[in-house]
VMD Tcl script that builds the backbone (N, CA, C; Angstrom):
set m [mol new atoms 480]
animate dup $m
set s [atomselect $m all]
$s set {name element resname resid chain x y z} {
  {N N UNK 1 A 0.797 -1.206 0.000}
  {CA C UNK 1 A 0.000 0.000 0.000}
  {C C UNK 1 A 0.844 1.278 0.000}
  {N N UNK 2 A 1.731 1.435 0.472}
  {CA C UNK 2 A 2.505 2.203 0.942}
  {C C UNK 2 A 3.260 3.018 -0.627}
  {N N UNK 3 A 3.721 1.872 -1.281}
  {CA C UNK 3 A 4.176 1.954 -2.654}
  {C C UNK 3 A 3.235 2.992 -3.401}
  {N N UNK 4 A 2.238 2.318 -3.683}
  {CA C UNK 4 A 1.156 2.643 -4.751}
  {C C UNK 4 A 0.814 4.743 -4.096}
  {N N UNK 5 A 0.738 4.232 -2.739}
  {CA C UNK 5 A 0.732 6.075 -2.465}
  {C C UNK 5 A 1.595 6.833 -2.563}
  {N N UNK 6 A 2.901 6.740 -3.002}
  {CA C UNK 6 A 4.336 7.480 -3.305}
  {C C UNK 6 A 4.020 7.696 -5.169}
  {N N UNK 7 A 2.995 6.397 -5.270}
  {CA C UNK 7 A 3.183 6.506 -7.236}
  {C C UNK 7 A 1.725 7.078 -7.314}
  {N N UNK 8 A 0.548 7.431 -5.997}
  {CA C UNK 8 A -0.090 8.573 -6.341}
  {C C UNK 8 A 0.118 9.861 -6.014}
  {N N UNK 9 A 1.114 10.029 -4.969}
  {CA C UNK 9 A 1.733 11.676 -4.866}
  {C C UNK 9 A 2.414 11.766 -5.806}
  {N N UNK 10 A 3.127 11.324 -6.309}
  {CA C UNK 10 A 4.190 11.745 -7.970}
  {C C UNK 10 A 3.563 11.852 -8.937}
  {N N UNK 11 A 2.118 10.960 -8.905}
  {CA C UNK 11 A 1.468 11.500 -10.065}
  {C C UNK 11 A 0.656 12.531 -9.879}
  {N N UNK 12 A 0.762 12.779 -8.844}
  {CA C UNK 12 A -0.326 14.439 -8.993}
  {C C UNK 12 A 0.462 15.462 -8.624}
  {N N UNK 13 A 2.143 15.448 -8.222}
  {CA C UNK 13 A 2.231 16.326 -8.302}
  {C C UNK 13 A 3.109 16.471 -10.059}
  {N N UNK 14 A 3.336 15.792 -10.467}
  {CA C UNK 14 A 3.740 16.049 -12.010}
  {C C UNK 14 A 2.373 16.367 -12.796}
  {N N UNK 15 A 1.284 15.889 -12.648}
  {CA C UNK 15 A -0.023 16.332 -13.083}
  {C C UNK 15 A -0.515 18.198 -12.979}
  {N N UNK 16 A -0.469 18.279 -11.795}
  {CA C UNK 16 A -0.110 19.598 -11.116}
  {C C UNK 16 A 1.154 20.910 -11.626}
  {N N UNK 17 A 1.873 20.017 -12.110}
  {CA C UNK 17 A 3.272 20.430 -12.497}
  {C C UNK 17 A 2.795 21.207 -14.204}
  {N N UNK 18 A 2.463 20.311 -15.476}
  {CA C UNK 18 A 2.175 20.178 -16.088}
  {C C UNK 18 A 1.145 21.164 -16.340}
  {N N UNK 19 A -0.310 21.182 -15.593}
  {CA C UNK 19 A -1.294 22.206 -15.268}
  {C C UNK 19 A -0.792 23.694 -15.336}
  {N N UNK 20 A 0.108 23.145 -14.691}
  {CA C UNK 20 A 0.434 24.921 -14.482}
  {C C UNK 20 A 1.418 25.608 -15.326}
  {N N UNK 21 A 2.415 24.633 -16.228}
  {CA C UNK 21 A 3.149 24.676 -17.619}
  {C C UNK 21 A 1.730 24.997 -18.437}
  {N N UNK 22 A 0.766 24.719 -18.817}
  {CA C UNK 22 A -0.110 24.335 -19.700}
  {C C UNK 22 A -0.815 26.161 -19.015}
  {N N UNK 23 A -1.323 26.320 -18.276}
  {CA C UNK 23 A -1.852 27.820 -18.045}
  {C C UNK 23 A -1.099 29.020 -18.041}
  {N N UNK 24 A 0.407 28.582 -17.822}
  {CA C UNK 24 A 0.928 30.084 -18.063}
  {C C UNK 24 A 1.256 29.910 -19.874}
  {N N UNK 25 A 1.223 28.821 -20.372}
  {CA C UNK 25 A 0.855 29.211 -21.635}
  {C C UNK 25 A 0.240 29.608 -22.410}
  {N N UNK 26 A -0.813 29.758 -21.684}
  {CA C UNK 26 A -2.175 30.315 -22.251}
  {C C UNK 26 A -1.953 31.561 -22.052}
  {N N UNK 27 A -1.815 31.624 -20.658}
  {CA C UNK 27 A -1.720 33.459 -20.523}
  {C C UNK 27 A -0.574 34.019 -21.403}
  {N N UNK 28 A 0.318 33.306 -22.208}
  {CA C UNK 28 A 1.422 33.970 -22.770}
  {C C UNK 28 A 0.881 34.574 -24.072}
  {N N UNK 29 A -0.125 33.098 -24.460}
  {CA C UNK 29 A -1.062 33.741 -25.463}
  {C C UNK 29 A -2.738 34.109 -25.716}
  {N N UNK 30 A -2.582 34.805 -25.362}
  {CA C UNK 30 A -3.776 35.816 -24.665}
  {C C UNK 30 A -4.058 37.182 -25.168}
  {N N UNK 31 A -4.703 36.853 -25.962}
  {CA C UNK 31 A -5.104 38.493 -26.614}
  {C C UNK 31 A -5.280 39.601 -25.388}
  {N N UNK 32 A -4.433 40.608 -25.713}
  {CA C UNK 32 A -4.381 41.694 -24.991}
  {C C UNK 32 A -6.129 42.363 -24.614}
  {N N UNK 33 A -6.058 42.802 -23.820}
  {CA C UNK 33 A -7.576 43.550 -23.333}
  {C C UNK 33 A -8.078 44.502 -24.428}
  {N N UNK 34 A -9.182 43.960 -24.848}
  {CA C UNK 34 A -9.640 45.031 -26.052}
  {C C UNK 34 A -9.675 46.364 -26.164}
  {N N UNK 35 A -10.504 46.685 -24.591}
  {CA C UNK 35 A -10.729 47.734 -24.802}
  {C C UNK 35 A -9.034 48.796 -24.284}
  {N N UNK 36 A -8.479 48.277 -23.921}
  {CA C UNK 36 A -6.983 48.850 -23.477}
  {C C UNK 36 A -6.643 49.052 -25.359}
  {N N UNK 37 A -6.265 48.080 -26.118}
  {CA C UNK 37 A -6.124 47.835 -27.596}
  {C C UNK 37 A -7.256 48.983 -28.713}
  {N N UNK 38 A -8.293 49.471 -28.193}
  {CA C UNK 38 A -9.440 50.456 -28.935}
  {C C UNK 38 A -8.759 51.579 -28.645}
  {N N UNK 39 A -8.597 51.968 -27.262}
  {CA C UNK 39 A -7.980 53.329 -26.395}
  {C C UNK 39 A -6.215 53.239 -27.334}
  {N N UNK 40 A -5.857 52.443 -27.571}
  {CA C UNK 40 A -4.366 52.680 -28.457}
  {C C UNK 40 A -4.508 52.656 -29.653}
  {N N UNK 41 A -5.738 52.367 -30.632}
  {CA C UNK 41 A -6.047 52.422 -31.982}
  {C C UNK 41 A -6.982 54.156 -32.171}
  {N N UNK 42 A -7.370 54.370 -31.193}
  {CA C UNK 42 A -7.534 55.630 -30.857}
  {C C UNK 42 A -6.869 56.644 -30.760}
  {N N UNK 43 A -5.378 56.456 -30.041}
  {CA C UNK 43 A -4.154 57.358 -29.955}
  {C C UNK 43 A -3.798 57.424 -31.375}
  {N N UNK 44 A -3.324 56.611 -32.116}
  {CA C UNK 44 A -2.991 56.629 -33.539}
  {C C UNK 44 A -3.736 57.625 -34.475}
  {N N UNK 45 A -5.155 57.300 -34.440}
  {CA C UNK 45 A -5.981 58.063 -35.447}
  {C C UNK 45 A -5.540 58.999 -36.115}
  {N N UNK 46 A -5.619 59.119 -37.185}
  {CA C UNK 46 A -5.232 60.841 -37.639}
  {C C UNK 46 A -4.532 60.580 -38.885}
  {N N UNK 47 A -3.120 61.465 -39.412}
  {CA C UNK 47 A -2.629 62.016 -40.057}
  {C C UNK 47 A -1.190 61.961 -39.345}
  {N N UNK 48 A 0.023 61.167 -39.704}
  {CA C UNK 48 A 1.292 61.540 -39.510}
  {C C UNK 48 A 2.194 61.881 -40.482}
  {N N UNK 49 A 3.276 63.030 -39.966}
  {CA C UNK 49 A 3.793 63.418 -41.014}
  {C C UNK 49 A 5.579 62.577 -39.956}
  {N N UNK 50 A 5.853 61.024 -41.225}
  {CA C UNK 50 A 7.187 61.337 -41.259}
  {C C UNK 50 A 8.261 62.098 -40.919}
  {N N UNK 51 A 8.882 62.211 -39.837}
  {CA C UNK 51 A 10.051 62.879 -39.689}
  {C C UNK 51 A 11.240 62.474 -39.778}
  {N N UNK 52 A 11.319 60.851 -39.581}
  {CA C UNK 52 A 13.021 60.377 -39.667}
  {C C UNK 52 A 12.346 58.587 -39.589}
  {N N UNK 53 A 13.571 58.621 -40.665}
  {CA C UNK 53 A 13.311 57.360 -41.139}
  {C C UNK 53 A 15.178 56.546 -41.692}
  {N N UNK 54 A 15.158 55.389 -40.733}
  {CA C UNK 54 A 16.336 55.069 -41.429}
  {C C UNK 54 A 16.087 53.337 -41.388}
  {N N UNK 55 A 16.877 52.588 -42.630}
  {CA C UNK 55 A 16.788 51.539 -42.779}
  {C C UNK 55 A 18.264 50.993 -42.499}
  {N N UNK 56 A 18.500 49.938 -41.640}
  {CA C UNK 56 A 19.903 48.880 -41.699}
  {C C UNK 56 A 20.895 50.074 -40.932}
  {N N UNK 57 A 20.539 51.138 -40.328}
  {CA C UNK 57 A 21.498 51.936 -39.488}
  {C C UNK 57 A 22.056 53.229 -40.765}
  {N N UNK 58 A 20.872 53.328 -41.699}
  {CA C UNK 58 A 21.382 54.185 -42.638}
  {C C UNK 58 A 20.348 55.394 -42.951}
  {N N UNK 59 A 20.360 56.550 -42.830}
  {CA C UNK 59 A 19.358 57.835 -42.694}
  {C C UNK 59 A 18.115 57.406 -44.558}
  {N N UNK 60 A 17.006 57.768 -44.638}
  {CA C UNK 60 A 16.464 57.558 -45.258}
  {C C UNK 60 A 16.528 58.408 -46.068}
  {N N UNK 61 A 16.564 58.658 -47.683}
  {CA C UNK 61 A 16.027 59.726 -48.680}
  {C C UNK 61 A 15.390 60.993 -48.345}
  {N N UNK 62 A 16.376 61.998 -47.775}
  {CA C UNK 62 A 15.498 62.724 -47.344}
  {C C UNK 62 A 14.003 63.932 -47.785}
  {N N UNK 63 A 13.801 63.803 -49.525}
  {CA C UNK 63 A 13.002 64.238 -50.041}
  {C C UNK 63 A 11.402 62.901 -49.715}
  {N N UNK 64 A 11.763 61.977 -49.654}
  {CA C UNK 64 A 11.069 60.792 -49.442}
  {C C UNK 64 A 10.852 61.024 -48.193}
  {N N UNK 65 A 11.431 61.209 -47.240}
  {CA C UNK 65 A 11.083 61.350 -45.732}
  {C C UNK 65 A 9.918 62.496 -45.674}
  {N N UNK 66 A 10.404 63.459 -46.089}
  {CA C UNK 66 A 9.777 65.101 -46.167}
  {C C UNK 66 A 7.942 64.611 -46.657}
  {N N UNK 67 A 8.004 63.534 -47.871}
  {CA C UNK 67 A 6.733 63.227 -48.548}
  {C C UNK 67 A 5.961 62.481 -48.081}
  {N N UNK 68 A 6.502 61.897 -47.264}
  {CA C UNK 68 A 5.762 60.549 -46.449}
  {C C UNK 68 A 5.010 60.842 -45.266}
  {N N UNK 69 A 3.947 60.390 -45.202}
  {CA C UNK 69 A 2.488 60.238 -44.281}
  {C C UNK 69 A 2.230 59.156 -43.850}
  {N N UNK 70 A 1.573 58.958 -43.043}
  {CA C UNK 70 A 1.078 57.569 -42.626}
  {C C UNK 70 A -0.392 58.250 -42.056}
  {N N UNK 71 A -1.407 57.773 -42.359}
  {CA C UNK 71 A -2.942 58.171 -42.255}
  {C C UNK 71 A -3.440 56.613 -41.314}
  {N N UNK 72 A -3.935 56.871 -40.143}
  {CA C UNK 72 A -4.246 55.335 -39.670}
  {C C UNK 72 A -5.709 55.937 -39.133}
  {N N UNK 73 A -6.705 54.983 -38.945}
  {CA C UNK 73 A -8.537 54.671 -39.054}
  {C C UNK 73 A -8.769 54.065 -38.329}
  {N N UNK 74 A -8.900 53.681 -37.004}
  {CA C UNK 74 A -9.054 52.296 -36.153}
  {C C UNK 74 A -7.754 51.593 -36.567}
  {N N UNK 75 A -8.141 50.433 -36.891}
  {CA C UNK 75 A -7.039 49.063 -37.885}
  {C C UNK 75 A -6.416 49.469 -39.053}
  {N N UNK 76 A -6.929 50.560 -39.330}
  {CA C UNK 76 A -6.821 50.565 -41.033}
  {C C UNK 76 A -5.579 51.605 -40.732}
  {N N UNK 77 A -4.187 51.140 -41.595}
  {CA C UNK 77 A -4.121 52.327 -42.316}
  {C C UNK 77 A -3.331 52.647 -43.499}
  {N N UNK 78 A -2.712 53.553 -44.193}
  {CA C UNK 78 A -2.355 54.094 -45.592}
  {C C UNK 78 A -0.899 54.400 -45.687}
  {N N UNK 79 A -0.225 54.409 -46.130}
  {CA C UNK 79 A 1.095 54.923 -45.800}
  {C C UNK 79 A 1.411 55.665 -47.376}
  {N N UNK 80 A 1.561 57.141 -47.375}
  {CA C UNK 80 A 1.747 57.894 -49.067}
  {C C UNK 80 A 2.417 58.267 -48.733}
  {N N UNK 81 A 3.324 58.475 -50.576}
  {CA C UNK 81 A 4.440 59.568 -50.778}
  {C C UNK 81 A 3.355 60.896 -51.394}
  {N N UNK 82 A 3.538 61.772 -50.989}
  {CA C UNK 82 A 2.714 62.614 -51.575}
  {C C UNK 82 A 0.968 62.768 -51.889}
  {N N UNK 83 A 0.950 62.178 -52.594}
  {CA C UNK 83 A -0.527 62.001 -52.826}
  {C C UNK 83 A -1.020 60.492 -53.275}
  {N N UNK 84 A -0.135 59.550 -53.419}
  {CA C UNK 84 A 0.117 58.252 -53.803}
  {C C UNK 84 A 0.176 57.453 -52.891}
  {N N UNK 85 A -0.620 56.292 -52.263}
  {CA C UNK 85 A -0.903 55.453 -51.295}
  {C C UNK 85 A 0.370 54.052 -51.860}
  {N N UNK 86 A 1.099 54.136 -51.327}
  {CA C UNK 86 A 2.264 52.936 -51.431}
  {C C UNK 86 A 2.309 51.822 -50.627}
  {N N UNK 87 A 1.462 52.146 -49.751}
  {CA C UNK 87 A 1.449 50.921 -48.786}
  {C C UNK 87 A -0.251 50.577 -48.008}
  {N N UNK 88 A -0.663 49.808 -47.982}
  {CA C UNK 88 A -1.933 50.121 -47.011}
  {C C UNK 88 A -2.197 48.485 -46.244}
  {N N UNK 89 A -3.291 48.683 -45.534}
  {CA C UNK 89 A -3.254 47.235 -44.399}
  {C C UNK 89 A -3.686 47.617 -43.262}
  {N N UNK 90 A -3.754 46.844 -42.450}
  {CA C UNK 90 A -3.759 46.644 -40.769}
  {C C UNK 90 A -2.904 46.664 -39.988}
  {N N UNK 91 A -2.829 47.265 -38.841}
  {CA C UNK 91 A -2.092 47.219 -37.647}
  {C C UNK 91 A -2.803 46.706 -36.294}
  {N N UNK 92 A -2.052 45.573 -35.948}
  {CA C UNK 92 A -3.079 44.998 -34.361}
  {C C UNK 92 A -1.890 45.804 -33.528}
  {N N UNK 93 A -2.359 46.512 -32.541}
  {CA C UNK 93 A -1.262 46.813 -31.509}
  {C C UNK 93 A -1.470 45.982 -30.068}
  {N N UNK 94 A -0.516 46.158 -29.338}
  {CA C UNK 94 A -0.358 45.015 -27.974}
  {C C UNK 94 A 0.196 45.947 -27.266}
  {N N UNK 95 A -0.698 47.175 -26.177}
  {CA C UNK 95 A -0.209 48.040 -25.531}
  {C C UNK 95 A 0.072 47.241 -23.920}
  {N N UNK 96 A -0.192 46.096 -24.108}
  {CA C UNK 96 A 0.017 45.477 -22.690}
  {C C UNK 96 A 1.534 44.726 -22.816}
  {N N UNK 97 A 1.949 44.865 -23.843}
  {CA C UNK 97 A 3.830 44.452 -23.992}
  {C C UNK 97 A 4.355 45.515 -23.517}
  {N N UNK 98 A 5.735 44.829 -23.338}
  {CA C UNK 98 A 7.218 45.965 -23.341}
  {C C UNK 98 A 8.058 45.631 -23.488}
  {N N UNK 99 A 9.241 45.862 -25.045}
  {CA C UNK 99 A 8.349 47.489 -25.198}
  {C C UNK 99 A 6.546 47.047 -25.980}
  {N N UNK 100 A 5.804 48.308 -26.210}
  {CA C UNK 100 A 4.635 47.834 -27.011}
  {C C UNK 100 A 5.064 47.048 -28.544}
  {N N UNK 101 A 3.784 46.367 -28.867}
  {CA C UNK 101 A 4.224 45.570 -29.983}
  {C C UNK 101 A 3.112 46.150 -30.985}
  {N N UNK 102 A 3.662 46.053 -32.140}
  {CA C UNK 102 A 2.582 45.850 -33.173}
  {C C UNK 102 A 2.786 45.192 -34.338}
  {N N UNK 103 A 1.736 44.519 -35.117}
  {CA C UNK 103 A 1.947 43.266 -36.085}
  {C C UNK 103 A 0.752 44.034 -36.898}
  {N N UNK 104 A 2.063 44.336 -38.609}
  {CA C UNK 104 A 1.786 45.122 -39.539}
  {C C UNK 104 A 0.984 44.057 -40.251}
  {N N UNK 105 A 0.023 43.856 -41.079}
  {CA C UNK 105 A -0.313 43.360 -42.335}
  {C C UNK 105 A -0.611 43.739 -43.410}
  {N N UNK 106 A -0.150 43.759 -44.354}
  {CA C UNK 106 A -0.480 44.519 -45.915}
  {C C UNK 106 A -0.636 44.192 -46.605}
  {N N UNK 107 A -2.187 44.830 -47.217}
  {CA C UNK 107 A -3.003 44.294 -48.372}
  {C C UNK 107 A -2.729 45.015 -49.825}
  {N N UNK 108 A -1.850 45.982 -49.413}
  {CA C UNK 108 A -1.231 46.570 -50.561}
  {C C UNK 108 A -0.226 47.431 -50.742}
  {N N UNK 109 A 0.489 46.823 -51.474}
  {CA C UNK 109 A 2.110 47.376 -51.582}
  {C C UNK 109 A 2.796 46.465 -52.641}
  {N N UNK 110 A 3.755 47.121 -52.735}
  {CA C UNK 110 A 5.105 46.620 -53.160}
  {C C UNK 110 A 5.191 45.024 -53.647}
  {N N UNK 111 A 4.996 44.570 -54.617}
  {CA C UNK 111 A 4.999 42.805 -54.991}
  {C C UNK 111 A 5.059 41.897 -53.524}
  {N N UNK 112 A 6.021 41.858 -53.087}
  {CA C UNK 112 A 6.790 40.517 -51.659}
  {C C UNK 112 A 5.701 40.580 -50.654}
  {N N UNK 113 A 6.054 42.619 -50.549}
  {CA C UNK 113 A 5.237 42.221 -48.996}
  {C C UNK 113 A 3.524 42.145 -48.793}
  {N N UNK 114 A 2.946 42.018 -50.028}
  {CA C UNK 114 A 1.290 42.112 -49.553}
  {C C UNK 114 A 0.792 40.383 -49.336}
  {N N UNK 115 A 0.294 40.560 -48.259}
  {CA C UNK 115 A 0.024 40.023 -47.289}
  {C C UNK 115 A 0.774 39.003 -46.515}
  {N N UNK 116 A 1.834 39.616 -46.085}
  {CA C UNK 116 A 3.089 39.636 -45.251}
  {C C UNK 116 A 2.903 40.118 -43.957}
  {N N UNK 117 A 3.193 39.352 -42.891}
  {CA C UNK 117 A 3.004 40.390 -41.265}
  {C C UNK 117 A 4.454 41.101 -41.350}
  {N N UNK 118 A 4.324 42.225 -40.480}
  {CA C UNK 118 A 5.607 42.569 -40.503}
  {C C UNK 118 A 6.057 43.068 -38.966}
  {N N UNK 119 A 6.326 42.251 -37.859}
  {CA C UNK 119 A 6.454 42.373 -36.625}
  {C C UNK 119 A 7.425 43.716 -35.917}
  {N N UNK 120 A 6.535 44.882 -35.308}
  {CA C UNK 120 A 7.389 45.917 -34.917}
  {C C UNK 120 A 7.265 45.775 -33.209}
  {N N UNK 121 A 7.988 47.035 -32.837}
  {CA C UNK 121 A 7.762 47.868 -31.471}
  {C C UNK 121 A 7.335 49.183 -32.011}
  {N N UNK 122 A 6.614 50.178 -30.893}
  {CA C UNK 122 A 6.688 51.240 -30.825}
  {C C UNK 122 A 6.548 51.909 -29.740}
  {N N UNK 123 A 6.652 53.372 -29.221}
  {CA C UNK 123 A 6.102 53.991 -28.675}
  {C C UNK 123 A 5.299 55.279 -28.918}
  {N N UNK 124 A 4.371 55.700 -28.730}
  {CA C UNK 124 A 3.679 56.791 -28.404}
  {C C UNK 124 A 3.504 57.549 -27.142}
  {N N UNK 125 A 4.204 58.908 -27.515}
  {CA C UNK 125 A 3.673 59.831 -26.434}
  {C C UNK 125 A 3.875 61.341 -27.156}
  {N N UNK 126 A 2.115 61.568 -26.676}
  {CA C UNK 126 A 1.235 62.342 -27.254}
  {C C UNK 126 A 1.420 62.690 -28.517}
  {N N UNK 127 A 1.996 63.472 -29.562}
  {CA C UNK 127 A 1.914 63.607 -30.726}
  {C C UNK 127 A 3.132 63.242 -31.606}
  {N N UNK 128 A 4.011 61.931 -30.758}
  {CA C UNK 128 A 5.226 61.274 -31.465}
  {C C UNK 128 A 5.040 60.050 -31.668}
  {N N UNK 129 A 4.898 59.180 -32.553}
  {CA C UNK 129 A 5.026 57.862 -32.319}
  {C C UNK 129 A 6.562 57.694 -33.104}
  {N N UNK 130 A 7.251 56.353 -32.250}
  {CA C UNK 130 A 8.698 56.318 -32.814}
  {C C UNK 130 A 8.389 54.526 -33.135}
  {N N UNK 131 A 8.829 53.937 -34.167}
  {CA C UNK 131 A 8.691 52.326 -34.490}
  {C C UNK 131 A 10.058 51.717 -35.026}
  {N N UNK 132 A 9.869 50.888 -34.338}
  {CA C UNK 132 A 11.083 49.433 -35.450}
  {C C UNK 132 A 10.278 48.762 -35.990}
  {N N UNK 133 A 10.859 48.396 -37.365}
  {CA C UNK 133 A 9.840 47.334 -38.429}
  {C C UNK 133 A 11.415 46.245 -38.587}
  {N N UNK 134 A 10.928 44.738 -38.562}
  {CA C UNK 134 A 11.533 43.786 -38.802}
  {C C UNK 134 A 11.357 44.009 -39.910}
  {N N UNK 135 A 11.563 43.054 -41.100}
  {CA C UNK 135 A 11.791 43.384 -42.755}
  {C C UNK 135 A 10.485 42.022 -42.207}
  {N N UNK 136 A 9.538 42.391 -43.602}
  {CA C UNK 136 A 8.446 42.323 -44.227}
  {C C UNK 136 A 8.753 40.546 -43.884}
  {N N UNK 137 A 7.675 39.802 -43.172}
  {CA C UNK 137 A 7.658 37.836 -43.106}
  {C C UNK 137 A 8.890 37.318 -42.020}
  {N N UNK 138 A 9.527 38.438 -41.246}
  {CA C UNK 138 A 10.545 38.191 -41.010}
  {C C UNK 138 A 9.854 37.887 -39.576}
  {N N UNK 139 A 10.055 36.731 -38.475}
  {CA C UNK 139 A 9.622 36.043 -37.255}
  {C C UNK 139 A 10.229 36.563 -36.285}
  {N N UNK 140 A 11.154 37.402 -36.189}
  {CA C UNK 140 A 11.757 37.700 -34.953}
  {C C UNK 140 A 11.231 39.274 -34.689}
  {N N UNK 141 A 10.720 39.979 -33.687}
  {CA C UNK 141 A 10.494 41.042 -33.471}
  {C C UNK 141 A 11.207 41.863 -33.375}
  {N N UNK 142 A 11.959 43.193 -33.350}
  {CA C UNK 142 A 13.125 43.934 -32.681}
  {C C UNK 142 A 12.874 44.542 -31.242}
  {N N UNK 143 A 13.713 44.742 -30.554}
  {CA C UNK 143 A 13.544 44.310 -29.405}
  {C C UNK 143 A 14.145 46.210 -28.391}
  {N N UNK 144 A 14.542 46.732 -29.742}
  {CA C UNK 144 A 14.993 48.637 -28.995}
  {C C UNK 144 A 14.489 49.103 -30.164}
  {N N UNK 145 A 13.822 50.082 -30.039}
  {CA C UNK 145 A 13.686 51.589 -30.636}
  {C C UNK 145 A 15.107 52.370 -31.324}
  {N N UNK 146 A 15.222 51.501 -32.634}
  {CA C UNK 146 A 16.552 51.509 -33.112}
  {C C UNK 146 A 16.741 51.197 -34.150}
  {N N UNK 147 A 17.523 51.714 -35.389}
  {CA C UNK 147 A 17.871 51.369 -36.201}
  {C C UNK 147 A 19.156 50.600 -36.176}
  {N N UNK 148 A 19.066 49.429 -37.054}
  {CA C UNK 148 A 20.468 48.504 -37.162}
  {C C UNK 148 A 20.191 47.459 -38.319}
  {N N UNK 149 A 21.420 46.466 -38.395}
  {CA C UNK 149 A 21.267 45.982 -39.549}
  {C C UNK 149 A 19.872 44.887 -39.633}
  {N N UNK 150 A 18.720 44.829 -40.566}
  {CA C UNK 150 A 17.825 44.183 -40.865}
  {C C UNK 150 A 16.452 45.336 -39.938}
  {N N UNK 151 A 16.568 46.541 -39.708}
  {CA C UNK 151 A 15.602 46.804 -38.737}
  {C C UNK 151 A 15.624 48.180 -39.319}
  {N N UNK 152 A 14.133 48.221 -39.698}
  {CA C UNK 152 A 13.517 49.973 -40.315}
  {C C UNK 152 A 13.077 50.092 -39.031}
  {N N UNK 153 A 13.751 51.887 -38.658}
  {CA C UNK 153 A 13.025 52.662 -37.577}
  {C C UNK 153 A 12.562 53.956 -38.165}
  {N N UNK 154 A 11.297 54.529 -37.906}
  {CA C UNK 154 A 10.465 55.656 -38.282}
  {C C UNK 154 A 10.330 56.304 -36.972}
  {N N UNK 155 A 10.115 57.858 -36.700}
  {CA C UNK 155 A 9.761 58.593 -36.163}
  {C C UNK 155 A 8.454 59.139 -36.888}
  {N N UNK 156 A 7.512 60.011 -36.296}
  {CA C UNK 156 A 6.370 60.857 -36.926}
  {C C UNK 156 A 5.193 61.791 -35.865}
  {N N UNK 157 A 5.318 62.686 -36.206}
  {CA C UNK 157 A 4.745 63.688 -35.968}
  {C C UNK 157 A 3.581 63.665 -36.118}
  {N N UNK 158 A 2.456 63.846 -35.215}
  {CA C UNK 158 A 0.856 64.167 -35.550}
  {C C UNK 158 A 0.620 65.082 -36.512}
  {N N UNK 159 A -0.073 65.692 -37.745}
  {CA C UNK 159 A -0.234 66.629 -38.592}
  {C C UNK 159 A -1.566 67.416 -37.744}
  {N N UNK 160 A -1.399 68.833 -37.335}
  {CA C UNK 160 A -2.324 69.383 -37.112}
  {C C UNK 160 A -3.234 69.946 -38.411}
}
mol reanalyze $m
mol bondsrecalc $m
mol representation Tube
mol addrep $m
């Protein structure tokens, strides 16, 4: 008797063990709180005007910088040079990460990347948002508010 109760405490506490491997996995993946996620698709809204943009640790075109907008709608948004929409899609943001996350998708652009995720960071505060973009399908997120090799960072200004 004695036996068999040592091989039912080991099995419940590896059962137990397991349980609780199995729930913090869940919570790892766990859609962020909506309405926290509405209140940050909210901050976005509007009209940004581009201010600095560099790709691989290298300053961006600066007539191209000067032209560039990013227009975001809830989920939705547009990215133009001028008057020309070059990029457009969805953004889910994850204001309950850190740093915050957001996972680009695009329904239109450039041949490769439409419908490509494109895994960033950012921050916002009040009329700056600053981002890292991994390159377009690429699985690893970036992990500083930084330009370096394989990692587009944007700055942008609210347009009054």
């Amino acid at each position: 008797m004695k036996r068999l109760s040592w091989y039912g405490l080991a099995l419940v506490l590896v059962s137990t063990a397991l349980l609780g491997t199995m729930r913090a996995d869940d919570e790892k993946d766990k859609k962020p709180d909506k309405e926290k996620v509405a209140a940050e698709d909210k901050k976005f809204e509007g009209t940004w005007q581009v201010t600095k943009e560099e790709h691989n640790g290298q300053s961006g075109d600066e007539e191209r910088v000067a032209a560039s907008t990013f227009v975001f709608k809830g989920k939705h948004y547009e990215q133009k040079i001028g008057d020309e929409v070059v990029e457009a899609g969805t953004q889910d943001l994850d204001p309950t990460k850190s740093p915050k996350h957001m996972d680009v998708t695009v329904a239109k652009g450039q041949g490769e990347t439409v419908g490509k995720k494109q895994l960033a960071i950012y921050e916002i505060e009040g009329d700056t948002i600053k981002a890292s973009f991994a390159p377009h399908g690429e699985t690893t997120r970036p992990t500083k508010l930084e330009s370096k090799e394989g990692v587009i960072y944007i700055e942008m200004k609210r347009k009054k």
